[in-house]
PDB file as gemmi writes it, atoms N, CA and C in Angstrom:
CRYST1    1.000    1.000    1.000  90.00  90.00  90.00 P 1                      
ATOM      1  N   UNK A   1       0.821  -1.200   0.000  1.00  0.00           N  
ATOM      2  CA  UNK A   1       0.000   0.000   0.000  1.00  0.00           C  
ATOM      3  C   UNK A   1       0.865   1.263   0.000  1.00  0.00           C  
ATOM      4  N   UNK A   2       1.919   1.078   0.589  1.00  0.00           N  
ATOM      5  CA  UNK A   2       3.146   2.456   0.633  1.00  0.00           C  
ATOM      6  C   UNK A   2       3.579   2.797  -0.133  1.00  0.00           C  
ATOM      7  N   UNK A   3       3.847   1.809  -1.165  1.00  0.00           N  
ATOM      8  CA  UNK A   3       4.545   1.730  -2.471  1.00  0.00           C  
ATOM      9  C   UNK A   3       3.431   2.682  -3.568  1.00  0.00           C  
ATOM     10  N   UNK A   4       2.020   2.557  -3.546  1.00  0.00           N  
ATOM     11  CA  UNK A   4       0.863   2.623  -4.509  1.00  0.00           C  
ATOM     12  C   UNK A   4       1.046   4.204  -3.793  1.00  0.00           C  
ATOM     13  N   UNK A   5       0.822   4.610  -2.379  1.00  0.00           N  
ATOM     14  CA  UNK A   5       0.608   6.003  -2.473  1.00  0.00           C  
ATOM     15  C   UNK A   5       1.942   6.478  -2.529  1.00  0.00           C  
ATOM     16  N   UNK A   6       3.334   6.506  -2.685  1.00  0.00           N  
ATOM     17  CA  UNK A   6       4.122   6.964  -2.837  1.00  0.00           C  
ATOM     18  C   UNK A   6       4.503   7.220  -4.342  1.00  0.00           C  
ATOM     19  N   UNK A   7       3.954   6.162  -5.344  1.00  0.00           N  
ATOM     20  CA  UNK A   7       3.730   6.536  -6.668  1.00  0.00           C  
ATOM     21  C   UNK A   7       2.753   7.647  -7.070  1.00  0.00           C  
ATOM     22  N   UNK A   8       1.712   7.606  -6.705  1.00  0.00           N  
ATOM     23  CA  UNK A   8       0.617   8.335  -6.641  1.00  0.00           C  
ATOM     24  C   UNK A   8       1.334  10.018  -6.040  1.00  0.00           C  
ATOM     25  N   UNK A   9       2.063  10.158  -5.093  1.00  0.00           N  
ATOM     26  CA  UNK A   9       2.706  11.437  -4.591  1.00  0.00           C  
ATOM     27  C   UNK A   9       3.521  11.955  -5.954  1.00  0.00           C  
ATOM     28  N   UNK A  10       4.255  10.691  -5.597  1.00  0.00           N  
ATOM     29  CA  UNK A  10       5.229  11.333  -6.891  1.00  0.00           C  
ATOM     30  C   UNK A  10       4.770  11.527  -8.337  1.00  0.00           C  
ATOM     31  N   UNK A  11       3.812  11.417  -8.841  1.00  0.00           N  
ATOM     32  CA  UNK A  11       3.078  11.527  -9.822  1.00  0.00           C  
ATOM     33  C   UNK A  11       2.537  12.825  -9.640  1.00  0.00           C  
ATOM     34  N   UNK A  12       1.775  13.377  -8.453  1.00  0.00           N  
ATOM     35  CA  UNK A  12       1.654  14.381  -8.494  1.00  0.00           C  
ATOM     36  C   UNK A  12       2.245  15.284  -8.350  1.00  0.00           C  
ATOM     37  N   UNK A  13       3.598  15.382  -7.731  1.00  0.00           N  
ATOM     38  CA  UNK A  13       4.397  16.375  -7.593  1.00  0.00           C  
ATOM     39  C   UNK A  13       5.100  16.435  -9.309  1.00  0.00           C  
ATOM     40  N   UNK A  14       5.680  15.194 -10.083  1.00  0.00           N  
ATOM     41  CA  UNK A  14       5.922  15.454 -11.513  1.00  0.00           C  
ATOM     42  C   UNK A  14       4.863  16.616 -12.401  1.00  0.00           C  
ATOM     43  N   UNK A  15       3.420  15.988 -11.554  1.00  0.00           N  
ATOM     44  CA  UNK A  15       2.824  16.825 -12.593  1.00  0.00           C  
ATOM     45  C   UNK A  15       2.458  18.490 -12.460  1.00  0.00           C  
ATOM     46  N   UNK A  16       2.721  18.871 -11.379  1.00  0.00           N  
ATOM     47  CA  UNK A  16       2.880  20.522 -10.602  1.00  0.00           C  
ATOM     48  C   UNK A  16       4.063  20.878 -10.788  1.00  0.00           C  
ATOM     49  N   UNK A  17       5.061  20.206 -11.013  1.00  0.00           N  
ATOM     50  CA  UNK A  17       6.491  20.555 -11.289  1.00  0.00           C  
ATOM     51  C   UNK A  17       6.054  20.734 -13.194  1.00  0.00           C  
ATOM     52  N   UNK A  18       5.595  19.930 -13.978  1.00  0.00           N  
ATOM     53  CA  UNK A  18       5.352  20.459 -15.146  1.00  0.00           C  
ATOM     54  C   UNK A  18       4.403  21.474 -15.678  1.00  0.00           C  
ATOM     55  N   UNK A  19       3.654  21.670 -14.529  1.00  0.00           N  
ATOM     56  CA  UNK A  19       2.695  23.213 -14.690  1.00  0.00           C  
ATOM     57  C   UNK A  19       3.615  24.575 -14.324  1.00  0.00           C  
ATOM     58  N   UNK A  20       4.464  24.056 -13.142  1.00  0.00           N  
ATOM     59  CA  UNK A  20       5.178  25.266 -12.853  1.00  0.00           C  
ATOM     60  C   UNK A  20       5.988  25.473 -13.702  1.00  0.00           C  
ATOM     61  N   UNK A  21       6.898  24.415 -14.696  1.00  0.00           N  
ATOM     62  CA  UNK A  21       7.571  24.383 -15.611  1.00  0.00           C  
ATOM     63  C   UNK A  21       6.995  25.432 -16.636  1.00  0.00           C  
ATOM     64  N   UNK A  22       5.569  25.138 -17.200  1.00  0.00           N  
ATOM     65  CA  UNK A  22       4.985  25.897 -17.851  1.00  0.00           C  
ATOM     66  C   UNK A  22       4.760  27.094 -17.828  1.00  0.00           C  
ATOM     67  N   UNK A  23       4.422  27.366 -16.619  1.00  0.00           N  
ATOM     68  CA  UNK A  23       4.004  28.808 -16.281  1.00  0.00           C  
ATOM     69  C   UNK A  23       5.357  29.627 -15.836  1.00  0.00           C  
ATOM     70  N   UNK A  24       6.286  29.163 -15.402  1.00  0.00           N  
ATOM     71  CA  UNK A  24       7.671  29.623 -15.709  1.00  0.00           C  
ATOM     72  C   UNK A  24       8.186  30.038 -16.928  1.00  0.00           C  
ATOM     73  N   UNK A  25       8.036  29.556 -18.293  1.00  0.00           N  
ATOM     74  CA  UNK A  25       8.453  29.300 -19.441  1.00  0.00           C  
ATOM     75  C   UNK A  25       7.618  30.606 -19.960  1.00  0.00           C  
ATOM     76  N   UNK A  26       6.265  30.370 -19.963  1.00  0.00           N  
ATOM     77  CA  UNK A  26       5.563  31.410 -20.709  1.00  0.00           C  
ATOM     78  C   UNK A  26       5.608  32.674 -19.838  1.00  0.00           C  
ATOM     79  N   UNK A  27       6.042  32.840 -18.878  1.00  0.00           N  
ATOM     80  CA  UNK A  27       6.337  34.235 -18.572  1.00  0.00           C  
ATOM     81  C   UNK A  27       7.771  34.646 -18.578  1.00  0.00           C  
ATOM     82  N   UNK A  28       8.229  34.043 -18.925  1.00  0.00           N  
ATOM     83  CA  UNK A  28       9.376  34.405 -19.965  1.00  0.00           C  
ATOM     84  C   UNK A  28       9.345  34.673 -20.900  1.00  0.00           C  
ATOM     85  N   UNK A  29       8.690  34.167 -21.639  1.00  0.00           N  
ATOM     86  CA  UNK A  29       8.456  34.659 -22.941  1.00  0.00           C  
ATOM     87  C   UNK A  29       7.320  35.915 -22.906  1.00  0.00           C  
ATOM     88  N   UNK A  30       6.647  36.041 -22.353  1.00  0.00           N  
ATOM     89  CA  UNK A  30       6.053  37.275 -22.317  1.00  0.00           C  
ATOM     90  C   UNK A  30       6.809  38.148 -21.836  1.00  0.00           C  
ATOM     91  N   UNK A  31       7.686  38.344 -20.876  1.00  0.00           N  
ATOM     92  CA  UNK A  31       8.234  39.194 -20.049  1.00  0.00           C  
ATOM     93  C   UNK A  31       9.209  39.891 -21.727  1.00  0.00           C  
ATOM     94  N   UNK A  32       9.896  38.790 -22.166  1.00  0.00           N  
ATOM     95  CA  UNK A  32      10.095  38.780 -23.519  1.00  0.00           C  
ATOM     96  C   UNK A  32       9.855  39.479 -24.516  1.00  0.00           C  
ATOM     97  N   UNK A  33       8.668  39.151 -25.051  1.00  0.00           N  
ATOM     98  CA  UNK A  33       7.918  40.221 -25.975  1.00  0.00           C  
ATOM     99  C   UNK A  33       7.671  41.460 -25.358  1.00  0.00           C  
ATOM    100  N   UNK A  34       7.341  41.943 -24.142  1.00  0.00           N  
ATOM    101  CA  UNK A  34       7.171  43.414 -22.969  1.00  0.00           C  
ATOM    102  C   UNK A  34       8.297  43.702 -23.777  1.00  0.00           C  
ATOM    103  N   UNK A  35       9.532  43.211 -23.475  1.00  0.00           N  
ATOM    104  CA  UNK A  35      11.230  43.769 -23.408  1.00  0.00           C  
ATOM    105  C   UNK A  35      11.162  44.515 -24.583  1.00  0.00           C  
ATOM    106  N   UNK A  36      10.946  43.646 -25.747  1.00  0.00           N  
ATOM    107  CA  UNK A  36      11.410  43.720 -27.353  1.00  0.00           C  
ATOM    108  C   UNK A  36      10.106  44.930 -27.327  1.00  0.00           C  
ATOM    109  N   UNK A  37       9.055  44.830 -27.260  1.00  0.00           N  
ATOM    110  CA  UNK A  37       8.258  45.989 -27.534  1.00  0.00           C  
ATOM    111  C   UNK A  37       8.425  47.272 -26.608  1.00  0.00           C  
ATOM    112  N   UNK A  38       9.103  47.331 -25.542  1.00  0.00           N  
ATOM    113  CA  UNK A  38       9.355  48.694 -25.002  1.00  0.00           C  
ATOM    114  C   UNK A  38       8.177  48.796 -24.056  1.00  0.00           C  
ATOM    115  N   UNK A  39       7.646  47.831 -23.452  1.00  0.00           N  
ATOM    116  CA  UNK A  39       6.188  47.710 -22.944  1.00  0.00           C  
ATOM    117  C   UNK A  39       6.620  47.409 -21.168  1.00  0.00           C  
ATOM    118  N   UNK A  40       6.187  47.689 -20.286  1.00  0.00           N  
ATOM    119  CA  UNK A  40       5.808  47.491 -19.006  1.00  0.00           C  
ATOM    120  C   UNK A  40       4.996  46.573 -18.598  1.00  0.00           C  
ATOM    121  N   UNK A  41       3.836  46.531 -19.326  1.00  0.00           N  
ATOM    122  CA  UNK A  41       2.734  45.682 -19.836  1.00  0.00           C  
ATOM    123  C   UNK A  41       2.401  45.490 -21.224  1.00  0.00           C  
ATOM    124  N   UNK A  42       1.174  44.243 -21.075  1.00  0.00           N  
ATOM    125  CA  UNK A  42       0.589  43.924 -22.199  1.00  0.00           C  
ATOM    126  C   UNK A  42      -0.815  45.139 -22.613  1.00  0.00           C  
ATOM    127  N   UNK A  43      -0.788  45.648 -21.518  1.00  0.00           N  
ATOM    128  CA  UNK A  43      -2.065  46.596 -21.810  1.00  0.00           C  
ATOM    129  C   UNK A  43      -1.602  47.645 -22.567  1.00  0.00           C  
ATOM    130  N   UNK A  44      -0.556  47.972 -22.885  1.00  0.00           N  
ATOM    131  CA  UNK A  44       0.140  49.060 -23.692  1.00  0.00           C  
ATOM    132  C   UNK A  44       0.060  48.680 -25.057  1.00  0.00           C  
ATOM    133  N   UNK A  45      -0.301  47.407 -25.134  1.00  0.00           N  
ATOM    134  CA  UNK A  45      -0.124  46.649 -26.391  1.00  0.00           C  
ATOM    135  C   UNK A  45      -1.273  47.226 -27.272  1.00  0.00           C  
ATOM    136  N   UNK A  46      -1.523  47.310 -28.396  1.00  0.00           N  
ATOM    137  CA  UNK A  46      -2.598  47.298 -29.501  1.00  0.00           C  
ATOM    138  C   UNK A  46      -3.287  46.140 -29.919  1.00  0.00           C  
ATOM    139  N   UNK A  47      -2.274  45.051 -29.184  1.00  0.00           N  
ATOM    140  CA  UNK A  47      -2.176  43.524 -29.785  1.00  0.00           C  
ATOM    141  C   UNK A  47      -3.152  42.712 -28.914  1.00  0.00           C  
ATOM    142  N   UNK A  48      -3.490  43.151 -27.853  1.00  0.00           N  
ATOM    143  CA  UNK A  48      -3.334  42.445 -27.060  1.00  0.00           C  
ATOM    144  C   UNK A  48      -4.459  41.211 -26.089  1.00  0.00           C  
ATOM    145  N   UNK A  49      -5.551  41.412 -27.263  1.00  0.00           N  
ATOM    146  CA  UNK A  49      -6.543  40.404 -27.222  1.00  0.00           C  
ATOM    147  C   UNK A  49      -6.221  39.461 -28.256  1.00  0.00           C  
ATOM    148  N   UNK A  50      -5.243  39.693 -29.429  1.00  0.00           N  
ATOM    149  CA  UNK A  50      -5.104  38.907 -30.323  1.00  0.00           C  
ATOM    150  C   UNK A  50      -3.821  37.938 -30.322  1.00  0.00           C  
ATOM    151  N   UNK A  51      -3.288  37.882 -29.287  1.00  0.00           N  
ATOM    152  CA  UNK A  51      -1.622  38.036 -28.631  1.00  0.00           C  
ATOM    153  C   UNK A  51      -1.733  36.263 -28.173  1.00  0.00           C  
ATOM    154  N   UNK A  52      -1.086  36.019 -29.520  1.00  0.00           N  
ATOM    155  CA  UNK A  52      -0.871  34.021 -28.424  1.00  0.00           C  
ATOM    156  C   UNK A  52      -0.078  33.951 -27.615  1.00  0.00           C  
ATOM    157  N   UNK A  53       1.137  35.315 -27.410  1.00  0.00           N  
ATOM    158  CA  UNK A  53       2.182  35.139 -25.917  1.00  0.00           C  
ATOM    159  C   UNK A  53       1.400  35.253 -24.769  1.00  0.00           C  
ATOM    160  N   UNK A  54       0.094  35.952 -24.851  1.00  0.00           N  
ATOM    161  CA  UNK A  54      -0.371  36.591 -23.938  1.00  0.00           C  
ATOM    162  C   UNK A  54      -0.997  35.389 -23.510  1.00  0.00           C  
ATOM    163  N   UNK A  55      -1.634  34.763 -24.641  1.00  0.00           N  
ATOM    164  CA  UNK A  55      -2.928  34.081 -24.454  1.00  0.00           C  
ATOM    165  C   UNK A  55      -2.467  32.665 -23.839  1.00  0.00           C  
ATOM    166  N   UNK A  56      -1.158  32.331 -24.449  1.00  0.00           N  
ATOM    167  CA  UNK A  56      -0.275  30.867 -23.320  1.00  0.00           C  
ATOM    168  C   UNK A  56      -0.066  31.159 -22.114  1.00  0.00           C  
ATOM    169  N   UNK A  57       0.167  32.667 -21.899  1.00  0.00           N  
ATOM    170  CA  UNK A  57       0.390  32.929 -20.254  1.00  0.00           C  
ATOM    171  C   UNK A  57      -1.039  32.944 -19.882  1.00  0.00           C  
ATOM    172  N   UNK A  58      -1.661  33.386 -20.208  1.00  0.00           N  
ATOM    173  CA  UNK A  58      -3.070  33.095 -19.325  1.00  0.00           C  
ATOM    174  C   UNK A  58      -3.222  31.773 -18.785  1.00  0.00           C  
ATOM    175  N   UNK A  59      -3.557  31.349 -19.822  1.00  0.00           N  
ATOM    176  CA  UNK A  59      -3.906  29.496 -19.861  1.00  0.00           C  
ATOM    177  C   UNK A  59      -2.838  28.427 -19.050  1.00  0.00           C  
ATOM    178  N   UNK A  60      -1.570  29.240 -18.922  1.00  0.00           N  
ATOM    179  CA  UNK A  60      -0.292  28.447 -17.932  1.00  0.00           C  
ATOM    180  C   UNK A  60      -0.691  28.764 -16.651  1.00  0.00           C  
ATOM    181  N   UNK A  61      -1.260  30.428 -16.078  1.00  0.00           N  
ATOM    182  CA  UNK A  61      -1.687  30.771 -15.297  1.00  0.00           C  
ATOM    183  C   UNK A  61      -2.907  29.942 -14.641  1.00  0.00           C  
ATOM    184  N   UNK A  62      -3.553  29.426 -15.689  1.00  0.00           N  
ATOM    185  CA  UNK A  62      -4.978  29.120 -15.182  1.00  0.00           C  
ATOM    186  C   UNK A  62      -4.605  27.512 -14.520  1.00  0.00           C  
ATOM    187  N   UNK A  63      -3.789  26.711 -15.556  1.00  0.00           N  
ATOM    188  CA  UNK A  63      -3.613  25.701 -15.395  1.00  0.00           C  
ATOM    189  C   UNK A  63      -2.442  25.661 -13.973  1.00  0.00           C  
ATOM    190  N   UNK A  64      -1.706  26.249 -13.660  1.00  0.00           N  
ATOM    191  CA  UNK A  64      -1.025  26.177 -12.858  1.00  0.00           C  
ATOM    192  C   UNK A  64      -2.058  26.114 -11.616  1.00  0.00           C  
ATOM    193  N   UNK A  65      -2.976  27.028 -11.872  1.00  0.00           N  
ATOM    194  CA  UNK A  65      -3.909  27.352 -10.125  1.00  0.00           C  
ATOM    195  C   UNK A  65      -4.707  25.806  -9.738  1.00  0.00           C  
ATOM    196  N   UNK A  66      -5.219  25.892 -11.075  1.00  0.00           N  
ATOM    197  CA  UNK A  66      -6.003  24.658 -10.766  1.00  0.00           C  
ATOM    198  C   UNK A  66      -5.770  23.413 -11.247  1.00  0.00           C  
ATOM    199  N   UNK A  67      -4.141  22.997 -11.334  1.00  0.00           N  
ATOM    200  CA  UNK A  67      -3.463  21.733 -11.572  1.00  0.00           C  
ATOM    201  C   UNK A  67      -4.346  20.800 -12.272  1.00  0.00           C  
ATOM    202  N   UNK A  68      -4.418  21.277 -13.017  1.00  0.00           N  
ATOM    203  CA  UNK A  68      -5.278  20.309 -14.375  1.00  0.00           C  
ATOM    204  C   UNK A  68      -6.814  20.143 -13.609  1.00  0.00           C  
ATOM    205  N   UNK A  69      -7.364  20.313 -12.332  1.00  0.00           N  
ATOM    206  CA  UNK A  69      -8.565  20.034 -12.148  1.00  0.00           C  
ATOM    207  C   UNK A  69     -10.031  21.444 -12.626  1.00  0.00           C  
ATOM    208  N   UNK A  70     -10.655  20.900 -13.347  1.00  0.00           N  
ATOM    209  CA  UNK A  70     -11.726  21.910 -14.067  1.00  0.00           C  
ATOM    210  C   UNK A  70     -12.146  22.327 -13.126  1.00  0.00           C  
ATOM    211  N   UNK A  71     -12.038  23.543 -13.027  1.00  0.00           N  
ATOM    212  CA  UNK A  71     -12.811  24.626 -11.888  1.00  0.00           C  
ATOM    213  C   UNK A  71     -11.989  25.208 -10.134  1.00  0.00           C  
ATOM    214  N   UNK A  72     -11.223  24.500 -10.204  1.00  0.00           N  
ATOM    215  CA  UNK A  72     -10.736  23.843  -9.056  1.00  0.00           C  
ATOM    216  C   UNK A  72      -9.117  24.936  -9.016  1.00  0.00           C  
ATOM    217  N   UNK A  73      -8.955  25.682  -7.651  1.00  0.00           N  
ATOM    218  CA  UNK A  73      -7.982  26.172  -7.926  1.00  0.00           C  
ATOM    219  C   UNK A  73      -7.040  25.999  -6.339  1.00  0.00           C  
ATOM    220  N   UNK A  74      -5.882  25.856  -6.753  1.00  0.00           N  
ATOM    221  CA  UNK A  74      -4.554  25.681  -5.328  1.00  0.00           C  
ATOM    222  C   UNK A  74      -3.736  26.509  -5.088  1.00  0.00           C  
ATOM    223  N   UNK A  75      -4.143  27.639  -4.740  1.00  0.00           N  
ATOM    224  CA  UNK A  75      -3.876  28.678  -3.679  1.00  0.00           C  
ATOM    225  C   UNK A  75      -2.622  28.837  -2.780  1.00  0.00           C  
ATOM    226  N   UNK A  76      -1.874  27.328  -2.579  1.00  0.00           N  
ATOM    227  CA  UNK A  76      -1.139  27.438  -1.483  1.00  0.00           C  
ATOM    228  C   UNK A  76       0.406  27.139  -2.484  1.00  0.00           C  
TER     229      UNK A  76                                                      
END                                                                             
């Protein structure tokens, strides 16, 4: 039984370590595009409902909170 939830841990920590991975990555790359455009923010942008840098950081954001569960967000 130790063995089954210690897989199960470590499965979940792989998979929060690859959200944080994510959401690390794409705000880099946004921070990125800010740089190259002379921007502080994305709200300075013209772009910026149409913006797939923007729009992966959202969605890394979202997925990071709520670790793949629909609706569901982890706070801590």
């Amino acid at each position: 039984m130790e063995i089954g939830k210690q897989f199960l841990e470590d499965s979940q920590n792989t998979q929060r370590d690859s959200y944080t991975q994510m959401l690390l990555s794409s705000k880099q790359e946004l921070q990125q595009c800010q740089n190259q455009h002379g921007f502080s923010s994305c709200m300075q942008c013209h772009s910026i409902f149409e913006c797939q840098v923007r729009t992966r950081y959202v969605n890394a954001v979202y997925e990071s909170m709520n670790r793949g569960q629909v609706g569901d967000f982890d706070f801590n």
